[in-house]
N, C-alpha and C positions, 0 to 999 in steps of 0.2 A: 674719656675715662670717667669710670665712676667716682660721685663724689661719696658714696656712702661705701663704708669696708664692713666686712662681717667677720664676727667674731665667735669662737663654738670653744666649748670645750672637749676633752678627746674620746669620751663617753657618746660622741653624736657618731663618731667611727665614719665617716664619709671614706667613701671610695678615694684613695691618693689623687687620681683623677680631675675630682670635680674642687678638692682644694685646691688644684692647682688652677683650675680653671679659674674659678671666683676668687680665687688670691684671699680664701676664708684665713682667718688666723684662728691657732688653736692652741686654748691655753689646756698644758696638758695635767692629767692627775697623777697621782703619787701611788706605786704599789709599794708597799711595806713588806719587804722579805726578810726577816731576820733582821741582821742588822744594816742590809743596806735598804737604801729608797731608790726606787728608779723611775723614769719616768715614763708615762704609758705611750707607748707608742715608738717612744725615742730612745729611752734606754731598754726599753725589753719591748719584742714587736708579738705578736698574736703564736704566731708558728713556737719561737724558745720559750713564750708565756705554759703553753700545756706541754710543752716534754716535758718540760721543766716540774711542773706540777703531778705529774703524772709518777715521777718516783721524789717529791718533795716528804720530808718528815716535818718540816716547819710549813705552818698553812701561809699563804700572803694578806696580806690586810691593803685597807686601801685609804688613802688622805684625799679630799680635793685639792683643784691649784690653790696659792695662795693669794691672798691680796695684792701680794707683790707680781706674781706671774701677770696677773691681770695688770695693773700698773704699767709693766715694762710693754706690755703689747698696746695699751694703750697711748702711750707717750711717743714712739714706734710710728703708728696711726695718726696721732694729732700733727706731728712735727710734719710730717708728708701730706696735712693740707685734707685728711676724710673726717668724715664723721662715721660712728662708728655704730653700729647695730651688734648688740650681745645676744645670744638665745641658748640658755643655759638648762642642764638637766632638773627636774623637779626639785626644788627645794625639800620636798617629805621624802626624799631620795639621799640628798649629798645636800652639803654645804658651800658649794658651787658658787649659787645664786648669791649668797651673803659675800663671798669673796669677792667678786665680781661689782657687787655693790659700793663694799668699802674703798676700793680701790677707783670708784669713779670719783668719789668724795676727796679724791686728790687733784682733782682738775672740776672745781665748782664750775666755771665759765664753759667747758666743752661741753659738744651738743653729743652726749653717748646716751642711746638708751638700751634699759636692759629688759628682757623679757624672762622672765621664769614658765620654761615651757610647760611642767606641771604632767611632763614625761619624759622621752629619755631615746638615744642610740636614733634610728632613722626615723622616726616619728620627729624626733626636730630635726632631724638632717631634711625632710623636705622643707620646712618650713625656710632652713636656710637657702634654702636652691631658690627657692621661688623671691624670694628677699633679693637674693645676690641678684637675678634674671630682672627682675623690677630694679633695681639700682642703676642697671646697665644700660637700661631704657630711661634713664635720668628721674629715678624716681627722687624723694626727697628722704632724709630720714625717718621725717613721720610717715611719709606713705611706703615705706620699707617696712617699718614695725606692723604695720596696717597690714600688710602683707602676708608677714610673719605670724600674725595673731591669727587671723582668719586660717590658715592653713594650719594650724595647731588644733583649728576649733573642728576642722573638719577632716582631721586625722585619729587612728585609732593603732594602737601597739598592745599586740599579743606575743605571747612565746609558751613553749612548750620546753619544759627543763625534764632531764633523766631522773632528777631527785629533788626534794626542797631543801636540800642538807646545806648548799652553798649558800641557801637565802637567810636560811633559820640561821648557822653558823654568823653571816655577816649584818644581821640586824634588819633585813630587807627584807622581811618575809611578810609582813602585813595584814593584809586578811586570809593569805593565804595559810596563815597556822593552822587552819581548821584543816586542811590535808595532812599533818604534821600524825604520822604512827597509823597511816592507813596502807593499806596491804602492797608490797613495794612493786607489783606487777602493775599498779597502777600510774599513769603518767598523767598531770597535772596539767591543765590549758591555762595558763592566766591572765590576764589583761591591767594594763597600765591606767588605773581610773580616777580621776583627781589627782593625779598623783601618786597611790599609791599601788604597789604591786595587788590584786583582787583576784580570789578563785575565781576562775569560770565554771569549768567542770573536770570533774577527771575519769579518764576511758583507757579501760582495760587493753594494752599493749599499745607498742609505740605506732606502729603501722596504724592501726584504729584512729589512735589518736590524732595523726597527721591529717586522716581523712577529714576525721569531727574540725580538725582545725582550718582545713582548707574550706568547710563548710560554714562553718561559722564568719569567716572574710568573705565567703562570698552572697552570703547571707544580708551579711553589716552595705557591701558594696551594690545591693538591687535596689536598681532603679536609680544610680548614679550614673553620670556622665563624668567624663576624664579624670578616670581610677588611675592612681597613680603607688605602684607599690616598692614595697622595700624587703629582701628578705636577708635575714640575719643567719649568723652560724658562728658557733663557740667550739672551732674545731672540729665541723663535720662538713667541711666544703660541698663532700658527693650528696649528702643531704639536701643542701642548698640548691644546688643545681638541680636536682630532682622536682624542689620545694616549687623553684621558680618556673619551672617547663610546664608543671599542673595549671598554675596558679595563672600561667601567657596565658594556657589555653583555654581553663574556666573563664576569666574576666575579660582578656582584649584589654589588658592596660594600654593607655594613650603612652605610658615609660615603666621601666624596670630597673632597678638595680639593686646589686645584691653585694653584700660584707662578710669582713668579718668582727665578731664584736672585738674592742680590744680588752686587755688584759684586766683594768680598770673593770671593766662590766663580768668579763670572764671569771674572776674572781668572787663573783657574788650571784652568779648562776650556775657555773660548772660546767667541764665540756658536755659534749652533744647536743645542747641547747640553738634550738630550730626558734627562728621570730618572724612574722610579717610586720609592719609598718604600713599602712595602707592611708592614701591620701583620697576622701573624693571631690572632685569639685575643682574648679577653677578661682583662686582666690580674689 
């Protein structure tokens, strides 16, 4: 059994799946609707998140977990004998990372370390697969985070949104403002860079644009060896499956897998929102 557990918050969106396979824990975040809070994934799942939004008059806001969430999963962790590996959404993103932080500082003595992926949704969901996969094989915690790091460094997260309105609305729009009141037939490429959401380009119609984007990954992906990707969807499944059929057939990923974002991310890009995550390199 592994001695090392890994820990994500609910922004990494992994397939139900591969949590259950790697036994990840996942501290969840907070949608603000009105006057309730619920939690992403557990009290409101992807599918009620956009009906739901779809005839909402009050918009949703979002909190990360708190110090405490992190706490309980860590204490959880320690008593059962792991060490524990965090890999949290970008800090220029959520305040994730900081919670996560403070709550280590409740157990000086334990061996947890945390990483600030410095991106976001399956851009760190590989780095966890690869981390959990290295554990398994009796890695240590430091050569988990080693793991983890490295596959961070050689990943790349784009997406394509119908609008910037959920980004601009929720404070997440970043260099992307400079799209902001350009002619709405146009759809947006962006990429996760430092941390922050960055224009790439934007191409007249969605179809266009899906091409430009599938060219662009496989642009990023020449001359790699075992491409490993990821493709996302904020309520447009058929999308997805489309997105990823191309993408088998351009690349020959060595793995695939495809999500959906949860409510958490959903809320700060808006449905129709198409993402790849692409991993190259063997960490």
């Amino acid at each position: 059994m592994s001695k090392v557990a890994l820990v994500a918050d609910s922004t990494t969106y992994l397939p139900e799946e591969y949590i259950a396979k790697y036994s990840v824990s996942v501290a969840p975040c907070m949608v603000i609707w009105g006057e309730e809070e619920l939690r992403d994934g557990i009290d409101i799942k992807p599918d009620a998140f956009y009906e739901r939004l779809s005839t909402a008059d009050v918009m949703p806001t979002t909190t990360q977990p708190t110090p405490a969430d992190f706490e309980s999963i860590y204490r959880e962790l320690l008593d059962a004998g792991k060490d524990i590996l965090v890999v949290t959404i970008s800090h220029k993103l959520s305040g994730t990372y900081s919670s996560a932080e403070q709550a280590k500082a409740v157990f000086p003595d334990a061996k947890i370390a945390i990483i600030d992926s410095l991106t976001a949704s399956l851009a760190t969901g590989w780095a966890i697969i690869m981390a959990a996969r290295a554990a398994e094989h009796g890695a240590s915690l430091e050569e988990c985070a080693a793991v983890a790091q490295k596959c961070l460094e050689q990943s790349n997260l784009f997406f394509l949104v119908d609008t910037l309105e959920f980004l601009h609305r929720g404070g997440r729009i970043g260099g992307a403002s400079r799209f902001l009141g350009t002619a709405l037939n146009f759809k947006p490429i962006l990429e996760v860079i430092d941390g922050r959401i960055e224009p790439l380009e934007r191409v007249r119609t969605k179809n266009k644009a899906l091409d430009r984007l599938m060219d662009i990954v496989a642009e990023r992906a020449n001359g790699h060896e075992a491409v490993r990707i990821g493709v996302l969807h904020a309520n447009n499944p058929e999308g997805a499956k489309d997105l990823i059929a191309n993408l088998e057939t351009r690349l020959s990923p060595i793995e695939a897998i495809s999500s959906g974002v949860s409510p958490a991310i959903g809320t700060h890009v808006g449905p129709g929102t198409l993402g790849i995550a692409i991993m190259m390199g063997e960490p």
